[in-house]
C-alpha positions, 0 to 999 in steps of 0.5 A: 461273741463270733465278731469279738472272737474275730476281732482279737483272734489274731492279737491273742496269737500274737501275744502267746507268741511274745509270752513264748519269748518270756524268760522260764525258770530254768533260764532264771536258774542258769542267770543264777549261776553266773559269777559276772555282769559280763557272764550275764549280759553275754547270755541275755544276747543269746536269747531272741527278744533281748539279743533284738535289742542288743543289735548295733550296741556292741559297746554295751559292757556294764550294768547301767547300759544293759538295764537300760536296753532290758527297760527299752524291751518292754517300750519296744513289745508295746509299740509291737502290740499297738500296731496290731490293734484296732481303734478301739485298742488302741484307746485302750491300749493308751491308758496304759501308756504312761506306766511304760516310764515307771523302772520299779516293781511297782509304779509310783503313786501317780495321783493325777495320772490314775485319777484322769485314767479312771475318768477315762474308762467311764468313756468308754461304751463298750460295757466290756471293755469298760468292765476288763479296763476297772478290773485292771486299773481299779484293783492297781489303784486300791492297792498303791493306796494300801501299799502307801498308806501301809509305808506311811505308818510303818516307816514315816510316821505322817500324819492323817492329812499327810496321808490323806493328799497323797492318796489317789482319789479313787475307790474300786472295791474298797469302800470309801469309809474303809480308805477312811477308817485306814488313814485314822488308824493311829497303830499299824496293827490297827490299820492292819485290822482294818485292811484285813477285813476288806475284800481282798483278804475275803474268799477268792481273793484272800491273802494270809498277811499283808506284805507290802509289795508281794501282797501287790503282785500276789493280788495282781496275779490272781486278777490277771488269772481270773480276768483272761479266764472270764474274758479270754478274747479281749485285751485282758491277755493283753495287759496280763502280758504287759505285767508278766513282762513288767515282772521279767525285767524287774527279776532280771535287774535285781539279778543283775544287782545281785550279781554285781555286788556278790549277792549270796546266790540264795538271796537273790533266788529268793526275790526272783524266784518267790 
């Protein structure tokens, strides 16, 4: 335990740090205020990571440009943090390298990416790592394949072996036959039932409704929180970073949407500030 307290003592410090530069919500009350993309971008120059990004792109004056910029910080706070890392880390680390391209609340349903992922993290032989590297990717992965099951029933209408293709091959604390049972529910109630009944809807992890992405990002949050709890000195604190930044530049361009089309100023606090 002393070696691993040594081992990321100094990554932790650093990562409190960047989530000291994480956006709070009375700054997301004022970016509410705002009437103007310029009034928007004008701020976020202010504030000490984006006005970073911002140097020497004095040109920068609509909302394509800056999104760009805002996408560009998060590459920039993985770069930081994997130069800090130790070998082992850094393997780590990588895994999650390829989800830095993904400009969505949540990443696409990248099937050969998160089935060599989890091939992957059985190489691992630190049980530790191994155990935080499941948790992580394991419960991202039952919930893409809900999310998209829920999509493809609610919205598209295809059929069994449609969803089946598209699915990621990989099962963490959904069962297998469960996975099964969704993919032949012929109703969306049916399917809803089903779902209701996994693990995710029991006990600690319980949610009182599916709802397609909240329900992602309500069960990733409460992962996080359990994760960096149980494994305080590892990279868990690592990726929960990593995600809460995910979530901050999402917020920032659907305000900046909102912004730019007039969006009533309730409406958008209402997907920013949930």
């Amino acid at each position: 335990m002393a070696g691993e307290l040594l081992q990321y003592s100094g990554l932790i410090t650093k990562i409190k740090a960047m989530e000291g530069r994480l956006l709070t919500r009375e700054e997301y009350e004022h970016i509410l205020e705002f009437q103007t993309v310029h009034e928007t971008i004008a701020y976020l120059r202010e504030q000490q990571i984006y006005g970073k990004i911002y140097g020497g792109h004095d040109e920068i004056q609509h909302r394509g440009q800056v999104e760009a910029l805002i996408y560009n910080s998060i590459r920039e706070d993985y770069q930081s943090i994997y130069r800090f890392c130790n070998p082992l880390q850094r393997s780590a680390l990588r895994l999650y390298e390829k989800q830095l391209r993904y400009e969505n609340a949540v990443p696409e349903l990248d099937t050969g990416y998160f089935t060599e992922v989890w091939k992957r993290i059985g190489s691992f032989r630190q049980q530790r790592m191994k155990r935080i590297l499941r948790e992580v990717f394991g419960t991202q992965i039952d919930w893409l394949n809900i999310m998209w099951m829920y999509r493809a029933k609610r919205f598209f209408g295809q059929s069994e072996a449609e969803i089946s293709g598209m699915l990621i091959p990989v099962h963490y604390k959904l069962k297998k036959s469960e996975i099964q049972h969704m993919v032949e529910a012929q109703k969306l109630d049916e399917f809803l039932e089903i779902v209701e009944k996994t693990v995710y809807f029991k006990g600690k992890d319980a949610l009182l409704q599916l709802q397609d992405e909240v329900s992602y990002h309500q069960v990733m949050r409460k992962m996080y929180r359990r994760l960096c709890r149980k494994y305080p000195a590892s990279l868990a604190p690592v990726f929960a970073y990593l995600y809460r930044k995910e979530q901050e530049i999402q917020k920032l361009t659907t305000a900046l949407e909102g912004i730019r089309y007039q969006v009533p100023e309730q409406d958008i606090r209402t997907l920013i500030l949930q």
